[in-house]
C-alpha positions as CSV (number, residue, x, y, z in Angstrom):
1,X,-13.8,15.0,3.8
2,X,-14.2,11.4,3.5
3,X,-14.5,10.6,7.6
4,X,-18.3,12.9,6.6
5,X,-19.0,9.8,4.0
6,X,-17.7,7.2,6.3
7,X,-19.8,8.0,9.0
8,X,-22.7,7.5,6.8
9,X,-21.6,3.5,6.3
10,X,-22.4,1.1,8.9
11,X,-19.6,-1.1,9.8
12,X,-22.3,-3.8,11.3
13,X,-24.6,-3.1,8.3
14,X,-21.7,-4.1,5.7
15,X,-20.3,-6.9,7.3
16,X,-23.7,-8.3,7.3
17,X,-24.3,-7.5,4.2
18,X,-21.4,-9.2,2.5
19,X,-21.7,-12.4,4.4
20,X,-25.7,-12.5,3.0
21,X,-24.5,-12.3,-0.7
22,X,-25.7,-15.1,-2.8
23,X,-24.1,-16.8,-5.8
24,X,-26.9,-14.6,-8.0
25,X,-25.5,-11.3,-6.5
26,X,-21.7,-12.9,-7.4
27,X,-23.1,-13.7,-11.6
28,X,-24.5,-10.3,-11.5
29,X,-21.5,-8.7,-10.6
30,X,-19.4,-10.5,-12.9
31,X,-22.0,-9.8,-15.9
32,X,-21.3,-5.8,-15.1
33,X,-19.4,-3.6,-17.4
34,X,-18.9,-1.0,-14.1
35,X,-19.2,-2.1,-10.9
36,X,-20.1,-0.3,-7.9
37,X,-19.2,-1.0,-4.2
38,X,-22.0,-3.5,-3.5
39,X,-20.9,-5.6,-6.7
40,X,-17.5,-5.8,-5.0
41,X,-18.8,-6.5,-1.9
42,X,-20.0,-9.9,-4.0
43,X,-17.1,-10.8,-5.1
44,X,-15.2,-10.9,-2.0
45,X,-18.0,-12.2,-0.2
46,X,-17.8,-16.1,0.5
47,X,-20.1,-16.6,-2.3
48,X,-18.1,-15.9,-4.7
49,X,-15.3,-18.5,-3.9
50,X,-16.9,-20.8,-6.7
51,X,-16.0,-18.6,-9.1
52,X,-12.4,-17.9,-8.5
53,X,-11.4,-19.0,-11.8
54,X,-13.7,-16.8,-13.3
55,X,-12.6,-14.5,-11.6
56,X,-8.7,-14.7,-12.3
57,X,-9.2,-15.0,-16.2
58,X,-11.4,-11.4,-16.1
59,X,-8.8,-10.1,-13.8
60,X,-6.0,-11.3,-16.3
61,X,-8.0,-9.5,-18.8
62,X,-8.6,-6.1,-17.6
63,X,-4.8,-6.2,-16.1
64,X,-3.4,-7.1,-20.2
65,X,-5.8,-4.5,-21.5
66,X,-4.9,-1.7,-19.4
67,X,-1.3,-2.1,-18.0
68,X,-0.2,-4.8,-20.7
69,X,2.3,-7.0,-19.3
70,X,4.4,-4.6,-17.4
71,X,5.1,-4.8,-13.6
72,X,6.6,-1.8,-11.8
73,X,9.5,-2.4,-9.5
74,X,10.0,-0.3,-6.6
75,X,12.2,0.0,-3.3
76,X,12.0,1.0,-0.1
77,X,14.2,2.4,2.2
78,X,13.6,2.9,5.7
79,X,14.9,6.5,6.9
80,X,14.1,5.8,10.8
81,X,12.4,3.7,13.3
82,X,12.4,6.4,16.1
83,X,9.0,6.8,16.5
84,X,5.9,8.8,19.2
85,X,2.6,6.3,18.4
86,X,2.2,3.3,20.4
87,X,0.5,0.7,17.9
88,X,0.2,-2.7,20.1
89,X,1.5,-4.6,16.4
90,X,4.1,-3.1,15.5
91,X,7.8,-3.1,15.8
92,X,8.7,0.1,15.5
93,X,6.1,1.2,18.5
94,X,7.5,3.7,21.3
95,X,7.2,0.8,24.0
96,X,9.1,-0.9,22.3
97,X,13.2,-1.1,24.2
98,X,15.2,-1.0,21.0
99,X,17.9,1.1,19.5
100,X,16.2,3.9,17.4
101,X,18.1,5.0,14.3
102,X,17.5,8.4,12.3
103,X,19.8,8.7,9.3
104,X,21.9,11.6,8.8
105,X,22.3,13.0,5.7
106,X,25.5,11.1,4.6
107,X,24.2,8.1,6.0
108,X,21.3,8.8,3.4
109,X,23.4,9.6,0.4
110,X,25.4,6.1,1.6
111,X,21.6,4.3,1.2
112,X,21.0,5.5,-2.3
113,X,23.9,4.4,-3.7
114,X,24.4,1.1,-2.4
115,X,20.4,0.8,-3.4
116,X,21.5,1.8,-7.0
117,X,24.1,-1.4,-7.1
118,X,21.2,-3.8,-6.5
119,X,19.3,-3.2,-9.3
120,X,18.7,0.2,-12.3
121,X,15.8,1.2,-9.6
122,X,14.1,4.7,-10.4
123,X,11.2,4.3,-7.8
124,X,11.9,4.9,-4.4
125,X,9.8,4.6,-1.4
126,X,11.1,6.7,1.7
127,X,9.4,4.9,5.1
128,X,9.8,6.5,8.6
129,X,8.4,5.7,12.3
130,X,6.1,8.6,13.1
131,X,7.9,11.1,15.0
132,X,8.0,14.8,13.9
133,X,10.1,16.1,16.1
134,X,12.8,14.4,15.4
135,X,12.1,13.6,11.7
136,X,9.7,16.0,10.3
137,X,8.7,17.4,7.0
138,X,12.1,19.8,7.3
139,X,14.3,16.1,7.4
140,X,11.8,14.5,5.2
141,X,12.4,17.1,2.1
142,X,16.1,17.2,3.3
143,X,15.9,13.4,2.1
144,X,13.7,13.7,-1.0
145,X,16.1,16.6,-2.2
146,X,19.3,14.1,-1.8
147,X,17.2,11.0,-3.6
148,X,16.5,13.2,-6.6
149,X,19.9,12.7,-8.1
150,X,19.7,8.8,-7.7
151,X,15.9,8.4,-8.9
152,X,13.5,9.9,-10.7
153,X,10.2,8.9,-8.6
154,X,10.2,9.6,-5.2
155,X,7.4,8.2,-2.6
156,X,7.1,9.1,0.8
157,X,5.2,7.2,3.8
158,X,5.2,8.6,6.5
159,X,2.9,10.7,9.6
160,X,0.1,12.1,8.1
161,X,0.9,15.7,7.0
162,X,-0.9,18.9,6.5
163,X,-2.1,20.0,2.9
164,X,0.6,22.7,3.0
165,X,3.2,20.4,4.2
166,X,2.4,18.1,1.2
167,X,2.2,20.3,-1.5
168,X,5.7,21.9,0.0
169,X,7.4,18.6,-0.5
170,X,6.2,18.2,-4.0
171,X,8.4,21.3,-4.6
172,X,11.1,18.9,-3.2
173,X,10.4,16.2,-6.3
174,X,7.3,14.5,-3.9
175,X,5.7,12.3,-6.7
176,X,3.5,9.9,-4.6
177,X,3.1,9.4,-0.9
178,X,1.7,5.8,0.6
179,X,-0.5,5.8,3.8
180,X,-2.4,2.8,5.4
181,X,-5.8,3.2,7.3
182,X,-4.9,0.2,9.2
183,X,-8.3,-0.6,9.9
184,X,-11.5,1.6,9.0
185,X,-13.3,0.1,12.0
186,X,-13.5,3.4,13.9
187,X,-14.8,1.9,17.4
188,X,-11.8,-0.1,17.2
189,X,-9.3,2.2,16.3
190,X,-7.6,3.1,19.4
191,X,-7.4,-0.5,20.7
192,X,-4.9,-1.1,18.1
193,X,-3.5,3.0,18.1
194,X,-3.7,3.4,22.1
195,X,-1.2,6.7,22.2
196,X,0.4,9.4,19.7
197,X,-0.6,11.1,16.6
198,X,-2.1,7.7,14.9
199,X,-4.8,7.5,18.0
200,X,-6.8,10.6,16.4
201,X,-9.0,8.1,13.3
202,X,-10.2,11.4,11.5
203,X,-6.7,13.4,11.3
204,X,-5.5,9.9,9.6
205,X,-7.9,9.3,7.3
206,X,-8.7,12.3,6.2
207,X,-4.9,12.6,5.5
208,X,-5.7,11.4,1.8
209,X,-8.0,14.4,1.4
210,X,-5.2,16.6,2.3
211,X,-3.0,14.7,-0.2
212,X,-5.7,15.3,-3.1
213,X,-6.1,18.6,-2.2
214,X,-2.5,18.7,-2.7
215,X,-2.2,18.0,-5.5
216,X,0.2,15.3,-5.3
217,X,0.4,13.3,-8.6
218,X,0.0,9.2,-6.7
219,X,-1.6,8.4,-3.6
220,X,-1.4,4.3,-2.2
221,X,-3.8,3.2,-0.2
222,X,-4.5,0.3,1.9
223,X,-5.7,-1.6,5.1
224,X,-3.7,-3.9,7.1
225,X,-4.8,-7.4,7.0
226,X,-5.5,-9.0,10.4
227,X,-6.8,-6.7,13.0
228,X,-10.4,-6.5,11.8
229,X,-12.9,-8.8,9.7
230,X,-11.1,-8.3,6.2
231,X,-13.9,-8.3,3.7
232,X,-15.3,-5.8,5.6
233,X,-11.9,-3.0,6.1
234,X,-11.4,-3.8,1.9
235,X,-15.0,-2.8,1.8
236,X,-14.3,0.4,3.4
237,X,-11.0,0.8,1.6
238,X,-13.3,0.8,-1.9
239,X,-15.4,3.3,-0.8
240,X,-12.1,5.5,0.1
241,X,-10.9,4.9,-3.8
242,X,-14.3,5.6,-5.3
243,X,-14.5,8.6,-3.2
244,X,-11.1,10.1,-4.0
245,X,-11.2,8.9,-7.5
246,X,-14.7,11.2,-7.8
247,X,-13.1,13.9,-5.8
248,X,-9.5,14.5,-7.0
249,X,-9.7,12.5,-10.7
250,X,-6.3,13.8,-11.8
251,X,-4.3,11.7,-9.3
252,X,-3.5,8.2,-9.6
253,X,-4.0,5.6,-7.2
254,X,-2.7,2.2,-6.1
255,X,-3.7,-0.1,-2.9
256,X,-1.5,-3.0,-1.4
257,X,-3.6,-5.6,1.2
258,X,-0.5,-6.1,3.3
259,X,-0.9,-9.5,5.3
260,X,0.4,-9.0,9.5
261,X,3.5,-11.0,9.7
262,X,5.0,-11.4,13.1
263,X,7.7,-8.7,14.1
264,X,9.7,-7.9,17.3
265,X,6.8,-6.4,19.4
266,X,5.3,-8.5,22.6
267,X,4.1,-11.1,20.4
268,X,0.9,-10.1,18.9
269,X,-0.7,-12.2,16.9
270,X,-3.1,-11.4,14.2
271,X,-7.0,-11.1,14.9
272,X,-8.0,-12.5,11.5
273,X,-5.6,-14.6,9.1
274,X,-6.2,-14.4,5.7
275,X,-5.4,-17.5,3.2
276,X,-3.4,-17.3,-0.2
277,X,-6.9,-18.4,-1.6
278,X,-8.4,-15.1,0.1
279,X,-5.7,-12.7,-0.9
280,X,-6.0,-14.2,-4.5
281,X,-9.9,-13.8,-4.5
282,X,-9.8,-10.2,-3.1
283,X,-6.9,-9.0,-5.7
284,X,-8.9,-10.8,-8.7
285,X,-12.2,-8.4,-6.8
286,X,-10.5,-4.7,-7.2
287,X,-9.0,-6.0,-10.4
288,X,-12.7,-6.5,-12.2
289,X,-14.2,-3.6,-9.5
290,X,-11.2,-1.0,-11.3
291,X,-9.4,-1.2,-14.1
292,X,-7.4,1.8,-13.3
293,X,-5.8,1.3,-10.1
294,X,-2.3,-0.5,-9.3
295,X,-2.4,-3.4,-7.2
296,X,1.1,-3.2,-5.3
297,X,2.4,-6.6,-3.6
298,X,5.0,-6.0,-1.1
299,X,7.9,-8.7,0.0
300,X,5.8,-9.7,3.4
301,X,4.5,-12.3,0.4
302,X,6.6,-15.3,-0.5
303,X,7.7,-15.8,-3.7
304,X,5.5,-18.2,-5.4
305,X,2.8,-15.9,-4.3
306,X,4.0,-13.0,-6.0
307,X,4.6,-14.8,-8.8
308,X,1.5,-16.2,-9.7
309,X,-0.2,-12.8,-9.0
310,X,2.2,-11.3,-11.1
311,X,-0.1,-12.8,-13.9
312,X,-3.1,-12.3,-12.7
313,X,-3.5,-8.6,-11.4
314,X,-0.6,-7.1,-9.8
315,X,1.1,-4.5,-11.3
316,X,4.0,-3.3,-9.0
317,X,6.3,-5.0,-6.4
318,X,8.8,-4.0,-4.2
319,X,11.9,-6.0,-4.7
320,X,15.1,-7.1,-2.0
321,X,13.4,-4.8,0.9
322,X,14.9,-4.1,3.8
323,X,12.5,-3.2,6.8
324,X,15.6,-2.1,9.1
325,X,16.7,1.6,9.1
326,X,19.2,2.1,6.7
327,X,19.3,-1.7,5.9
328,X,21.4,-1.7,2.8
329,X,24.6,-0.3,3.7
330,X,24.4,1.7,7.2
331,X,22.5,-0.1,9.7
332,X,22.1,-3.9,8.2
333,X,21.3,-5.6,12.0
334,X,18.9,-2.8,13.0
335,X,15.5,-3.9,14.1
336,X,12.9,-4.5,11.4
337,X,9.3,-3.5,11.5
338,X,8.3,-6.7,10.0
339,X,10.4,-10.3,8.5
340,X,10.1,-10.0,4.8
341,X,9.0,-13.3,3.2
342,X,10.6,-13.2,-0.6
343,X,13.9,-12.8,-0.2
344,X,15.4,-12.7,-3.6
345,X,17.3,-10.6,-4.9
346,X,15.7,-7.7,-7.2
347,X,18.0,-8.9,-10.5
348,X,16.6,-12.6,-9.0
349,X,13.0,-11.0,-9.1
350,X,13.7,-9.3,-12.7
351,X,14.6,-12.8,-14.2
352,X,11.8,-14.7,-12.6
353,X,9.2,-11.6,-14.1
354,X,10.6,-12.5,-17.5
355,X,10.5,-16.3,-17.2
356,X,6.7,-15.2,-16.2
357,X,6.9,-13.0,-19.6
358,X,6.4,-9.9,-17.6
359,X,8.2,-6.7,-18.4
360,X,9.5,-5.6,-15.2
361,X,9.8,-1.8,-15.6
362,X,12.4,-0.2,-13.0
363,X,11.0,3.6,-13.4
364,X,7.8,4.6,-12.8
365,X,5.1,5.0,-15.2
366,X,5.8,7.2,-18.7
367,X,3.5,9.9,-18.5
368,X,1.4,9.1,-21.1
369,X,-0.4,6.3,-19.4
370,X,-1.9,8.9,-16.6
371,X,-4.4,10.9,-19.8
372,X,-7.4,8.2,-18.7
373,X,-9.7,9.1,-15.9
374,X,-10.0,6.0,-13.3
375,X,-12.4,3.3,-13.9
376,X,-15.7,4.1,-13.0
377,X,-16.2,7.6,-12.5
């Protein structure tokens, strides 16, 4: 399990490390054919700001060469906010006095179809708050079985599940499920995941094993960006790829770097805010570090944002998100779990892609591009 690798890495002894890279360790890095870790940890290191045009010319490079000019749209639709964890950012939290919302089963089927009048999407991502209970894996493949005649690629993010409860819902049309870390920082975990499930740091990020083990065909990962020193969670979050590329090399794997924006939750502010220079520098870093992976940008990133990275390294993008429970035809005031920052709409998004001359491709990828090994192992 990865938490056995983890506890091998020093949080103290990487963040160090990083912040003593030198513009030698940055040129060697960039002079590599395969990187490992510690040549990432260069390029997201301050050192390596010099460089960033460097740096976005290889990542255009590897992106053209492997995923051509192509970008994956996707959706997501929020199936509750009802939730048991009590995470001090977020909006969705079980402090928090709102109205909680669990779609029923027409109220679902009502989703999909007003989601298929925005745009030809095939790639769905189903989000709920963390509560089994009331929404477990029984209403989750309840949901994934009514999606399947609406799309053909069907993502799930949700509590962390058991292996068995995984590979179940693949029998259901699972093809991918998305699960953030939050932070790796294990000492301060619970400060940001006080109560619930999401307190127990090993059940969650050993989750990912149980997703390999699986065998379910996509797994996103990711950390979220502004509870702990950045450069040093992406660090941990590269050791989780390599790791799970090594161990279970027949899935696929993306990661999204997903920037805290405020939501409706007490106020918390953001430990550590990372610049549009920074989010460019660490996308154009896992774009040289793997050549493989899909680099997802959500719509918590403005537009001109997305846009220029839609050039540069990304490869898939969510499009007209709603973050409220059953936001597109049910529940449009609900609460959200965070503001989105583009705004368009997805046919808006789709002309803007080809004005970038990107391909925006509305199903997920054909099959034939999954017969190469990641990058790297």
């Amino acid at each position: 399990m990865f938490s056995e690798l983890l506890d091998t890495i020093s949080w103290e002894d990487t963040t160090r490390a990083i912040y003593a890279k030198t513009d030698a360790d940055v040129r060697i890095a960039l002079a590599k054919e395969r990187l490992n870790v510690d040549d990432f940890m260069a390029l997201i290191s301050p050192a390596a700001t010099p460089y960033l045009e460097v740096m976005a010319r290889l990542s255009r490079k590897y992106t053209l060469e492997r995923f051509g000019k192509t970008i994956s749209l996707y959706i997501p639709l929020y199936l509750t906010n009802s939730c048991a964890n009590g995470c001090i950012y977020c909006g969705f939290q079980s402090g928090n006095p709102v109205k909680r919302v669990i779609l029923t089963e027409e109220e679902m089927v009502n989703e999909y179809k007003a989601i298929r009048k925005l745009g030809p999407f095939e790639n769905l991502l189903l989000v709920t708050g963390e509560n089994p209970a009331k929404a477990g894996v029984s209403y989750i493949a309840r949901a994934l079985d009514l999606a399947k005649p609406y799309f053909s690629n069907l993502q799930i993010e949700v509590m962390p599940l058991k292996m068995e409860e995984y590979k179940e819902l693949t029998e259901h049309g699972l093809n991918g499920v998305v699960c953030f870390q939050e932070t790796y920082n294990r000492t301060r975990y619970t400060t940001y995941h006080p109560r619930g499930m999401k307190s127990n740091f090993e059940w969650r990020v050993n989750g990912f094993d149980r997703m390999g083990q699986a065998g379910v065909h996509k797994i996103g990962l990711g950390a979220l960006i502004g509870l702990e020193d950045w450069r040093t969670d992406v660090t941990m979050l590269a050791h989780h790829l390599r790791y799970l590329q090594k161990t279970y090399w027949k899935t696929k794997y993306s990661v999204n770097f997903p920037r805290m924006r405020p939501s409706e939750n007490g106020g918390f502010q953001p430990n550590v805010v990372m610049t549009d220079k920074e989010l460019a520098q660490l996308t154009f870093a896992m774009r040289i570090f793997d050549r493989d992976v899909d680099i997802s940008y959500s719509t918590r990133e403005c537009q001109e944002m997305r846009d220029n990275m839609a050039t540069l390294g990304v490869t898939s993008m969510s499009a007209e998100s709603k973050t409220e429970p059953g936001g597109y035809y049910s529940y449009p005031q609900a609460l959200e779990q965070f503001h989105v920052s583009d705004e368009r709409t997805a046919r808006q998004v789709e002309i803007d892609l080809r004005k970038l001359g990107r391909e925006p491709v509305w199903k997920d990828w054909d099959q034939s591009f999954d017969i190469h090994r990641p990058y790297g192992t």
